[in-house]
ZADO-1210 file (C-alpha; in nm, 4 decimals, padded with zeros to 6 digits):
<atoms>
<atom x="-00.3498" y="00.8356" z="-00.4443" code="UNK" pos="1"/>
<atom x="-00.0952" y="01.0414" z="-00.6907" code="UNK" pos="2"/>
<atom x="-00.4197" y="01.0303" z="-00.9371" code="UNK" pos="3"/>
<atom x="-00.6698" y="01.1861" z="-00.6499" code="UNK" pos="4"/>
<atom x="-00.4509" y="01.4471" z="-00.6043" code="UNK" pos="5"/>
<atom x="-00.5098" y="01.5499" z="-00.9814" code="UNK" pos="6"/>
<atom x="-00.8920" y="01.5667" z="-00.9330" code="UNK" pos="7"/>
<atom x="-00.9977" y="01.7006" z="-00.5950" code="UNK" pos="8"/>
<atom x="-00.8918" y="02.0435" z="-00.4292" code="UNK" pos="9"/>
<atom x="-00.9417" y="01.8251" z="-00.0854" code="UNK" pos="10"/>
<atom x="-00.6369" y="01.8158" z="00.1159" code="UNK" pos="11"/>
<atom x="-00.5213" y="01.4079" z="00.0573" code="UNK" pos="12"/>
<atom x="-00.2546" y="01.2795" z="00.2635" code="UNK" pos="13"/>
<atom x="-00.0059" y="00.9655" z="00.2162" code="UNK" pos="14"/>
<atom x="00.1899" y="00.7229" z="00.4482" code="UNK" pos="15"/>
<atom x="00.4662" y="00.6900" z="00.2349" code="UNK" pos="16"/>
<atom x="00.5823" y="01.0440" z="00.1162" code="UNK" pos="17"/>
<atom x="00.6398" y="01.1706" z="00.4508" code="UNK" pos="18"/>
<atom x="00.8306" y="00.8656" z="00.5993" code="UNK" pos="19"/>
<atom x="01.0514" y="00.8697" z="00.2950" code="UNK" pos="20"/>
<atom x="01.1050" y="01.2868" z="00.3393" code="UNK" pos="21"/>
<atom x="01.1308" y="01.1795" z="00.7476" code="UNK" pos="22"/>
<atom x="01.4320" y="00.8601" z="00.6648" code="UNK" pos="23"/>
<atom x="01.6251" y="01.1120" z="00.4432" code="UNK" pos="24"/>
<atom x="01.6509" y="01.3522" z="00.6793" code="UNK" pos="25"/>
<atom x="01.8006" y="01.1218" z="00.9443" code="UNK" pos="26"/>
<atom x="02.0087" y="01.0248" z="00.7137" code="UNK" pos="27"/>
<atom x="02.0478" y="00.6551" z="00.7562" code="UNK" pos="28"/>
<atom x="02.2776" y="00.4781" z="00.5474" code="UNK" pos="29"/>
<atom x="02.1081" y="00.0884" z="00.6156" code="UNK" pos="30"/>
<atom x="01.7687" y="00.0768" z="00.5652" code="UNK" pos="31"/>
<atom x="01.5009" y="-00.1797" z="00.5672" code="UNK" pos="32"/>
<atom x="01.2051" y="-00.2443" z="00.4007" code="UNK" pos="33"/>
<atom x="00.8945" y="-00.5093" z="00.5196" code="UNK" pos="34"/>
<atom x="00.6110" y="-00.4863" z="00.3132" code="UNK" pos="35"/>
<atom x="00.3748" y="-00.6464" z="00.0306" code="UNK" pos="36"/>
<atom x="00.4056" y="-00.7727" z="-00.2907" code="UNK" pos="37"/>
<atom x="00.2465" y="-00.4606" z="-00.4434" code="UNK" pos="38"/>
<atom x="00.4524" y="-00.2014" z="-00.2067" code="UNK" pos="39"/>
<atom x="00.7831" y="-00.3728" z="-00.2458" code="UNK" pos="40"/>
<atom x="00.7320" y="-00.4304" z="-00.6383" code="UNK" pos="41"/>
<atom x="00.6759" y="-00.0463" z="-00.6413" code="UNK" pos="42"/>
<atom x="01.0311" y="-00.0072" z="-00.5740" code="UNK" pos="43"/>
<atom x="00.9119" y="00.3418" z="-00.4159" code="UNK" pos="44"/>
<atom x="01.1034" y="00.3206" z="-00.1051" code="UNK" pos="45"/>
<atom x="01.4258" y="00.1997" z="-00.3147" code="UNK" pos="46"/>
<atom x="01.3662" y="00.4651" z="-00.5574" code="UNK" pos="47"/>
<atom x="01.3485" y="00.7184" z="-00.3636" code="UNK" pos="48"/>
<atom x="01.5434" y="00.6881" z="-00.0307" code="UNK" pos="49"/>
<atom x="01.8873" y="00.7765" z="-00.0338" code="UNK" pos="50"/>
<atom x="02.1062" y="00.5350" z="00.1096" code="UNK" pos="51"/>
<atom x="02.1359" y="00.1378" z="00.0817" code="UNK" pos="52"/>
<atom x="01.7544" y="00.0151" z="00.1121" code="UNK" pos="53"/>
<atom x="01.6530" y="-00.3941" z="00.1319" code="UNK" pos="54"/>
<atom x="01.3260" y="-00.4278" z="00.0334" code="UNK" pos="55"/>
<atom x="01.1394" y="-00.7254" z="00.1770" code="UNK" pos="56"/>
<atom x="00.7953" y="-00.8823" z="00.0907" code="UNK" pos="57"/>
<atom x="00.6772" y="-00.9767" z="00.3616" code="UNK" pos="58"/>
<atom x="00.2851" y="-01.1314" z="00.3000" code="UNK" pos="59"/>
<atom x="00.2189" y="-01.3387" z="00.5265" code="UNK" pos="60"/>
<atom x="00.2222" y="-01.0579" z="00.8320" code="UNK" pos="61"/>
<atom x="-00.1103" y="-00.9223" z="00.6812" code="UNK" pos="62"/>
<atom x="-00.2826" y="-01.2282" z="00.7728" code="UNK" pos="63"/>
<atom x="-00.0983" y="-01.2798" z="01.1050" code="UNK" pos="64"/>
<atom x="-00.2564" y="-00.9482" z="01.2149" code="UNK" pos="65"/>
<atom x="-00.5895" y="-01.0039" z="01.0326" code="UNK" pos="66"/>
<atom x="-00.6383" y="-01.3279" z="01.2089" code="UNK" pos="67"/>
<atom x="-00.4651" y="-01.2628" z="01.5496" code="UNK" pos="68"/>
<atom x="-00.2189" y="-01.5776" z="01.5070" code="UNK" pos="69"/>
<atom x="00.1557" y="-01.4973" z="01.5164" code="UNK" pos="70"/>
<atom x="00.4063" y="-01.7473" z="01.4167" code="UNK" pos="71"/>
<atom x="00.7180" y="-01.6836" z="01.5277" code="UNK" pos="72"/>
<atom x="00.9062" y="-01.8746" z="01.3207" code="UNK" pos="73"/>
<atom x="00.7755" y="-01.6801" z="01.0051" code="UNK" pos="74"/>
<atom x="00.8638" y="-01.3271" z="01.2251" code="UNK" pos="75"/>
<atom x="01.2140" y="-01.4925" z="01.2975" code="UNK" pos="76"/>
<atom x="01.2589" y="-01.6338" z="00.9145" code="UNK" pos="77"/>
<atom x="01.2553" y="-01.2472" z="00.7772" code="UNK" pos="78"/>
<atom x="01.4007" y="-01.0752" z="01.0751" code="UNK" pos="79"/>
<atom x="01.7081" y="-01.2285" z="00.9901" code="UNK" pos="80"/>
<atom x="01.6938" y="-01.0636" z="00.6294" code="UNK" pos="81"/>
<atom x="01.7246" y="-00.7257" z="00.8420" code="UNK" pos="82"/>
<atom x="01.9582" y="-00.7677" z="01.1288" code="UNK" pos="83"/>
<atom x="02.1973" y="-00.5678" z="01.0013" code="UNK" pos="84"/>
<atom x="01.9891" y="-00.2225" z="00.9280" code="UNK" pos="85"/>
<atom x="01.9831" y="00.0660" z="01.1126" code="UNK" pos="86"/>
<atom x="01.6223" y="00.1482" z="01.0603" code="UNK" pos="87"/>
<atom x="01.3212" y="-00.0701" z="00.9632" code="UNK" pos="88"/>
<atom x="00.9910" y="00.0773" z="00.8105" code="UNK" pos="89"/>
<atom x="00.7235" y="-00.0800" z="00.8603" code="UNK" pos="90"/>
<atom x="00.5842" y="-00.0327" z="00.4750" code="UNK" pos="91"/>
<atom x="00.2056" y="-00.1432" z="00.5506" code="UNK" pos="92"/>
<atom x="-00.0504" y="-00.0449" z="00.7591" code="UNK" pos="93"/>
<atom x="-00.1206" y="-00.3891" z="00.9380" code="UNK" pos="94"/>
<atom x="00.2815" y="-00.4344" z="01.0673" code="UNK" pos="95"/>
<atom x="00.2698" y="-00.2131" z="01.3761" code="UNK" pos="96"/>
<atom x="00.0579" y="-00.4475" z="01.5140" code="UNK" pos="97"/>
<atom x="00.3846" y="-00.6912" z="01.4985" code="UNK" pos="98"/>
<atom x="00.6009" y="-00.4206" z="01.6762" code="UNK" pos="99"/>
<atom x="00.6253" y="-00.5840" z="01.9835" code="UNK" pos="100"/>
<atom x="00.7564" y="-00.9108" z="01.8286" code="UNK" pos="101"/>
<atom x="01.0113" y="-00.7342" z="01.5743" code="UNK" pos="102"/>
<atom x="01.1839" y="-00.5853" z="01.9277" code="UNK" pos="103"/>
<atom x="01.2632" y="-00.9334" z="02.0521" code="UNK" pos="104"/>
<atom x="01.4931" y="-00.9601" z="01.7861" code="UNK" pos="105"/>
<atom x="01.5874" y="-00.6420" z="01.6820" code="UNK" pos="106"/>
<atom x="01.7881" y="-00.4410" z="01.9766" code="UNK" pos="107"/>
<atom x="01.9487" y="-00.1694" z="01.7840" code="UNK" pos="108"/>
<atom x="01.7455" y="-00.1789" z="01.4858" code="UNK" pos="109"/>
<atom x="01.5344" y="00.1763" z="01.4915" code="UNK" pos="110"/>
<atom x="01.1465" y="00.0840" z="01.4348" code="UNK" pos="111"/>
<atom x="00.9919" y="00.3061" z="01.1966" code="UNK" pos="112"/>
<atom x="00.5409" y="00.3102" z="01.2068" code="UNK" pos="113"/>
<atom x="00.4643" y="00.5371" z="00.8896" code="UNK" pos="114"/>
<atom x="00.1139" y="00.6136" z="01.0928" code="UNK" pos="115"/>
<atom x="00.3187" y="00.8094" z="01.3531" code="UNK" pos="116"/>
<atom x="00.5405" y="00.9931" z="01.1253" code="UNK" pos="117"/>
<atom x="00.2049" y="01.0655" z="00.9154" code="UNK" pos="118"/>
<atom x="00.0425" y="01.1880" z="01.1875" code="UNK" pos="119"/>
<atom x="00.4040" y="01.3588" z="01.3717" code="UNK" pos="120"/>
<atom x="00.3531" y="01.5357" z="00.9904" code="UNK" pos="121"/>
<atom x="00.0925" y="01.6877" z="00.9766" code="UNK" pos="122"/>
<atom x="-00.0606" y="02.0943" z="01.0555" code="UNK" pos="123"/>
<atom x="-00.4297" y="02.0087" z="01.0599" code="UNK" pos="124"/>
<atom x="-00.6299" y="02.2944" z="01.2042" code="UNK" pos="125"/>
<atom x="-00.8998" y="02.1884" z="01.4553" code="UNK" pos="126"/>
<atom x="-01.1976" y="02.2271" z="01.2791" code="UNK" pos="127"/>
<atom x="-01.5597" y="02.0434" z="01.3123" code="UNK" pos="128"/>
<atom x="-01.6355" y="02.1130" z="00.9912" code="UNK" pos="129"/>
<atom x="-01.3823" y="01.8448" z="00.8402" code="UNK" pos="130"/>
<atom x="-01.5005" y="01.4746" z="00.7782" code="UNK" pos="131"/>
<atom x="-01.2342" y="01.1897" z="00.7725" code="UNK" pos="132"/>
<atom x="-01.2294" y="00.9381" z="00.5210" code="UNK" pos="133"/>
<atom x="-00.9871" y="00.6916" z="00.4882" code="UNK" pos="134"/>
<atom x="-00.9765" y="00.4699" z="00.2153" code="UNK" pos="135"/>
<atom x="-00.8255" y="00.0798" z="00.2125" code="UNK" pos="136"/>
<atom x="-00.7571" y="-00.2436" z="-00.0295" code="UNK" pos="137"/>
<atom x="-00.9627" y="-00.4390" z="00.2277" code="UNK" pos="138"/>
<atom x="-01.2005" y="-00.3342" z="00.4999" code="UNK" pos="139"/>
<atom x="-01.2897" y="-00.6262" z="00.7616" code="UNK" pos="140"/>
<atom x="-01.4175" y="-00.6338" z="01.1263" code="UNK" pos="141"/>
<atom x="-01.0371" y="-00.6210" z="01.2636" code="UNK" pos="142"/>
<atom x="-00.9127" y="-00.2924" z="01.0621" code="UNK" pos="143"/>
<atom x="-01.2587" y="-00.1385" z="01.2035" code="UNK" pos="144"/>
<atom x="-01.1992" y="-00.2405" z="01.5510" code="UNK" pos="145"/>
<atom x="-00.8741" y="-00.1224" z="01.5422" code="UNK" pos="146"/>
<atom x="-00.9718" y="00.2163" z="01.3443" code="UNK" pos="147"/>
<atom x="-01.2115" y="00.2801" z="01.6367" code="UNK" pos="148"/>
<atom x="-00.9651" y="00.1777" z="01.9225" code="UNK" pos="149"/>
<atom x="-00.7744" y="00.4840" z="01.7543" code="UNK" pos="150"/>
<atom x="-00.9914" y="00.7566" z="01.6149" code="UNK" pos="151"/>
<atom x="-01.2338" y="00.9244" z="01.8579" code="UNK" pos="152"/>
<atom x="-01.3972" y="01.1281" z="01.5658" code="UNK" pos="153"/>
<atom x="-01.6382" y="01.0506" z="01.3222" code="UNK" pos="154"/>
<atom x="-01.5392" y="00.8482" z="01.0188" code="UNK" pos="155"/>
<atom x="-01.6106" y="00.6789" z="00.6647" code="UNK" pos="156"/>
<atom x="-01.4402" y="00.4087" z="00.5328" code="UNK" pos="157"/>
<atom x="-01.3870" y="00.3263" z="00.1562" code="UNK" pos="158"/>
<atom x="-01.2517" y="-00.0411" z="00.0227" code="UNK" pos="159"/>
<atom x="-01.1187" y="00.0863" z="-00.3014" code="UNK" pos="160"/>
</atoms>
């Protein structure tokens, strides 16, 4: 993404930058982190957040919402890794799929989808001229049902 941004004049926009700007701001002292290998090895959130921020892989959810089978016990085995937080982020796109099932566990534990502060974010002028693309690790029939569920406009895709 940070390498686009050296090469186009197109306006590019990120999940994470805004969610980090948005969890500073609130100033949160506990933070947690669920995401995958390659976020959490990134160390972005850690690096950047102020405050005390656990950083949890958390794999196996991609699948989970992929496939449309939740296991519970899996849910329950890293919810207990972030009892304690005031905020969770939900670090990849797939995991707000799972809100519903973090809430059984987590009563006081602020949810945080990085697709709604995104979107809470940003000043886009309402303009037909503009074409969406959105670009992913993996595109399969589930992320484009979803996508259209969502997006009433026209759209490309990119697996890149």
């Amino acid at each position: 993404m940070f390498e686009l941004k050296k090469i186009t004049k197109l306006p590019l926009y990120d999940i994470i930058t805004p969610t980090i700007h948005y969890i500073n701001n609130k100033k949160y002292q506990k933070i947690g982190v669920f995401g995958t290998l390659r976020t959490i090895n990134s160390h972005i959130f850690k690096d950047k957040i102020k405050g005390e921020v656990r950083e949890i892989t958390t794999s196996e959810f991609v699948s989970m919402v992929e496939n449309n089978k939740i296991d519970s016990k899996i849910i329950k085995k890293y919810i207990e890794k972030v009892k304690d937080v005031e905020v969770l982020i939900l670090g990849c796109t797939h995991y707000p799929s799972l809100t519903s099932e973090f809430k059984k566990y987590l009563n006081n534990v602020k949810i945080i989808d990085m697709g709604v502060i995104l979107s809470n974010s940003l000043k886009l002028e309402n303009n037909s001229n503009y074409k969406l693309t959105m670009y992913f690790t993996k595109i399969n029939d589930n992320l484009i049902k979803n996508i259209n569920n969502i997006i009433a406009l026209d759209y490309e895709m990119e697996e890149v």
